[in-house]
Every structure is written in C-alpha cells, then in structure tokens.
N, C-alpha and C positions, 0 to 999 in steps of 0.2 A: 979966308978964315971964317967971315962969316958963312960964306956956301958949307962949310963942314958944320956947323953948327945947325944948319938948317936940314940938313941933312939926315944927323942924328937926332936930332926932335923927331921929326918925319918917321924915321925908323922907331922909337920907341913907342911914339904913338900906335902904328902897325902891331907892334908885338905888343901891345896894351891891347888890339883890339879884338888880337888873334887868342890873348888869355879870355879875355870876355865872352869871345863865343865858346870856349872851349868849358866854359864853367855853365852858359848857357845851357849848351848839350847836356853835359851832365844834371842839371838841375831837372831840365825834360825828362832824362829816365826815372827819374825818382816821382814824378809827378806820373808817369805811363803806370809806373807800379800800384802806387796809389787810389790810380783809376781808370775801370778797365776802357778800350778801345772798343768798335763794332764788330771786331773777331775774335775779343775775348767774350763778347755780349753770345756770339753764334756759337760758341762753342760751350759755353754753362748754357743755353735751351738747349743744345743738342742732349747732353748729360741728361739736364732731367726730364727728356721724355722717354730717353733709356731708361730711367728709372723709373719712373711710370709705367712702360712699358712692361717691364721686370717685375712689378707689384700686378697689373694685370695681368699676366701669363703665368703667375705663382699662384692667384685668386681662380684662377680658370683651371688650373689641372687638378687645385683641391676639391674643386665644385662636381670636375668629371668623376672621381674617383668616388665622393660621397653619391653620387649618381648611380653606378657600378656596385656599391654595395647594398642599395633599394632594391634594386634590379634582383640580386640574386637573393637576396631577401624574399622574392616576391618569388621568386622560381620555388624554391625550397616549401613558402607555403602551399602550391599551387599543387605541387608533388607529394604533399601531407593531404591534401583533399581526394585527392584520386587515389591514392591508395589509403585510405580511413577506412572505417568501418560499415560508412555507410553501403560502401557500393560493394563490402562483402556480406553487408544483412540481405541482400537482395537473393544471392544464391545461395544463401544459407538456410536449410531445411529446418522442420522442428524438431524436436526428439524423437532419435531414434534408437533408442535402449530399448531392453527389453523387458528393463524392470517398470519405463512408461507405459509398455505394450500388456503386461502383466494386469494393469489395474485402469486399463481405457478398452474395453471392448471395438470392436471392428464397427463401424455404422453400415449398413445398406450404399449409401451416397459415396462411403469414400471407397467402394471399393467395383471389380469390374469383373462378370462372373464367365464363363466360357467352356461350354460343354463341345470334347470330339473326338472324334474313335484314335485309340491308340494306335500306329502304326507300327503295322505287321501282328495285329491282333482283330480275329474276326469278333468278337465279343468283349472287348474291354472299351471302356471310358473315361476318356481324360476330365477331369473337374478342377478348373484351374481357376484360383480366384487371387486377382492381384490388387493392391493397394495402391492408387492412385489419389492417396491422401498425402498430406504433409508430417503427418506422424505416423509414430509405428500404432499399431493395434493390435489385440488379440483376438483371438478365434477360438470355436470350441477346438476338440482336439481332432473333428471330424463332422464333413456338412452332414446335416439332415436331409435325407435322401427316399424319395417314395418313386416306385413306379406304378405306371397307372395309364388305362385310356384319356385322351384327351378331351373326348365328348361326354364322358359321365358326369351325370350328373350328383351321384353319389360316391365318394372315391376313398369311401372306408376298409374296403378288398383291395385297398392299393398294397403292392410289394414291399416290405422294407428290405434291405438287406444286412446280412448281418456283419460284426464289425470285433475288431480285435478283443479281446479281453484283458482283462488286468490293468487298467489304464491307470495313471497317478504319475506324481511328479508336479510340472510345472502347473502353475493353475491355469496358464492359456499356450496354444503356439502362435508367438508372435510371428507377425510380420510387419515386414520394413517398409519404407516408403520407396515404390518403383519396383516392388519383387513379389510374387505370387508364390501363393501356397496352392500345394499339387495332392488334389486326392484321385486312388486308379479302384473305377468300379468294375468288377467282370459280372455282367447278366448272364453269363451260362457257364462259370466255371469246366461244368462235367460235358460241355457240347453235344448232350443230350434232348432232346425232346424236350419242348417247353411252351409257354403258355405264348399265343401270337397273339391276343389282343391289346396287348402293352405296348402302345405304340409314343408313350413322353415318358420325360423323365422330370420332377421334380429337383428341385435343389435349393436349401435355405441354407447360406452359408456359415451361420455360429445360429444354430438349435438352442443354445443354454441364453442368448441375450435377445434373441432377433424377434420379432413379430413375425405369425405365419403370414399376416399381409406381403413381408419381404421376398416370401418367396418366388421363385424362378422358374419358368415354365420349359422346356426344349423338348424338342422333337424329336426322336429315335427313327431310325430309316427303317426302312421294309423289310420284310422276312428276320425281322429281330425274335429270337424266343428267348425266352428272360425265364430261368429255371435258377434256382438256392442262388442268387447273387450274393455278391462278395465286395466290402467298402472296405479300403487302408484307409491308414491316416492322414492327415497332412503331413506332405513332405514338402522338401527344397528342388527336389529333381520328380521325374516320372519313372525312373528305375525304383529309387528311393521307396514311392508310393507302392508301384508293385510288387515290393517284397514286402510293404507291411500289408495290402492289399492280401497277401498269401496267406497269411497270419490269420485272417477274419475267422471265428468260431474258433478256435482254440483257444 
C-alpha cells in the first residue's frame, strides 16, 4: 500500500514537470516573437541594403537620363551655329540688282579689261570687260575707243569709230558680279584698203564716269588696215555685240 502511493506521488510529480516544460516552450515562442534572433538580425540588413540599393539605382538612371538631355541640347545648339548666318555671309555677295548697278558707276579697279580678235573674223575685236567686283555696276552704253599709233606722240589724228545711234533707255548697262560686258569692233568693215600705221588700240571702258588716266592701251597685230571702223554696244554674248556692232552709223 504504501509502494502504490509512492508511486503515484512519483508519477504526478513527472506529469507536473512535463506541464512545466511544456508551458516553458511555449512561453520561449512568445519571447523569440518579441525579440528577434541573429537570422532575423541578417535578414532585416539584408532588406535594407536592397533598399538602398533600389534608391541608388533609381538616383543613377535619373542622373543618366538628365545627362542625355544636356547632351542633345548641346548637339542641336552646335547644329544652329554651323548652319547660322554667319558662315552664309561669307559667300554671300553684295548687290547685285540692277537698279544698284544703275546709280554706282563701274570703277577702273573693280573691273578686268581684254582686248582679241574675233574668231573666224579677219578684222573684228573682241572688247570684253568683266566685273570682278562684289557688286553690280554700271557702264556707259559703249567703251570709248581710239585708234592710233603707239609711238606718237601726238594722238589727236587718232581714229574713232563710229557707233549705233538713237540710244536711250536705261541710264547705264549694268553688269553683275563675275560676268562681262561684250563690245565687237570691226577696223575694216568694207575689207578695203586702209590706213597701216594704226598699229594699238585704245580703250576706256565707261567714257561718261571714267578718267582718261583709266584708259587701256593694246597692241593690234601686223598687216592691220583700219578703214570707217565699226563699235556695237555692250552686250551679254559676242554674237549679241556683232549685230549691234552692224548697226553702227545708222
């Protein structure tokens, strides 16, 4: 009797000790909740260096982008300078109207004179004077023109020849910058017998503006006889000139 009673002490004890742990445990989880362990410590710094990370790489792709629109900012300006104005005033000429050329006479300087036999003509002469100015300018309506020996010293018997009539109209013929005005002289129209000591040719090319200082000296070649010569006007071509050339004294 007494063994059973020692017994069952014995065993209650046990199952008293086995509730105890068993509230023990449970008390443990409520305390692990409460406060975290060293793997819930590694796993919140993990979190927030993602997070940090994720603020840095969100700060970096806005920085490239504001980058990227400097960038083409800069292109677009760079593209406005080289095509501006400036670099088209460089091949940009002056005026060349003809209403400029009308009321700026031709200078000596801006222009380039050129005297030489018409081709397929025994007695004619090209007189070609071009503008190698930056503007247009005008001209009489025809050079002033003498022929003459070259060693006289008196050259008042020089030849003139004679020249269209009825002129009027514009008050000058302009020319443009880079293009020449064409007059056609024939020293022997009638290929007749004529004077052989005329061995130059004079040429002043605007008579109504120019100084006789301006004028232009050239040489005529050999066996030249210069009888009633013949001046056209300024023209754009060398046919052009020869038919107003044909015109002269009418």
């Amino acid at each position: 009797m007494s063994t059973f009673r020692n017994r069952s002490a014995a065993l209650a004890a046990a199952t008293t000790a086995v509730l105890a742990l068993a509230l023990t445990a449970c008390g443990g989880n409520d305390t692990g909740t409460k406060s975290a362990g060293p793997a819930d410590e590694a796993a919140s710094a993990a979190a927030s260096a993602d997070a940090s990370r994720s603020t840095t790489d969100a700060t970096t792709t806005h920085t490239a982008k504001t980058g990227g629109t400097a960038q083409n900012t800069g292109a677009t300006k760079t593209g406005t300078s080289k095509s501006g104005t400036s670099g088209g005033g460089t091949t940009t000429s002056g005026d060349t109207s003809d209403s400029y050329a009308y009321k700026h006479p031709c200078k000596s300087g801006d222009l380039s004179v050129r005297v030489y036999p018409r081709e397929g003509s025994a007695t004619q002469q090209v007189i070609e004077v071009n503008n190698v100015g930056a503007n247009s300018c005008g001209l009489s309506y025809f050079p002033r023109v003498s022929l003459g020996a070259a060693k006289a010293s008196d050259h008042s018997s020089d030849i003139r020849p004679t020249v269209p009539g009825g002129l009027g109209g514009a008050p000058a013929y302009p020319v443009k910058p880079k293009t020449a005005a064409i007059a056609v002289i024939d020293l022997n129209p009638s290929g007749a017998n004529g004077l052989t000591w005329i061995d130059e040719m004079n040429v002043l090319a605007d008579g109504d503006h120019m100084p006789n200082a301006d004028t232009q000296n050239f040489k005529l070649g050999p066996d030249v006889k210069v009888r009633a010569p013949k001046l056209g006007l300024y023209r754009s071509t060398v046919a052009d000139a020869v038919s107003s050339m044909k015109q002269a004294g009418s």
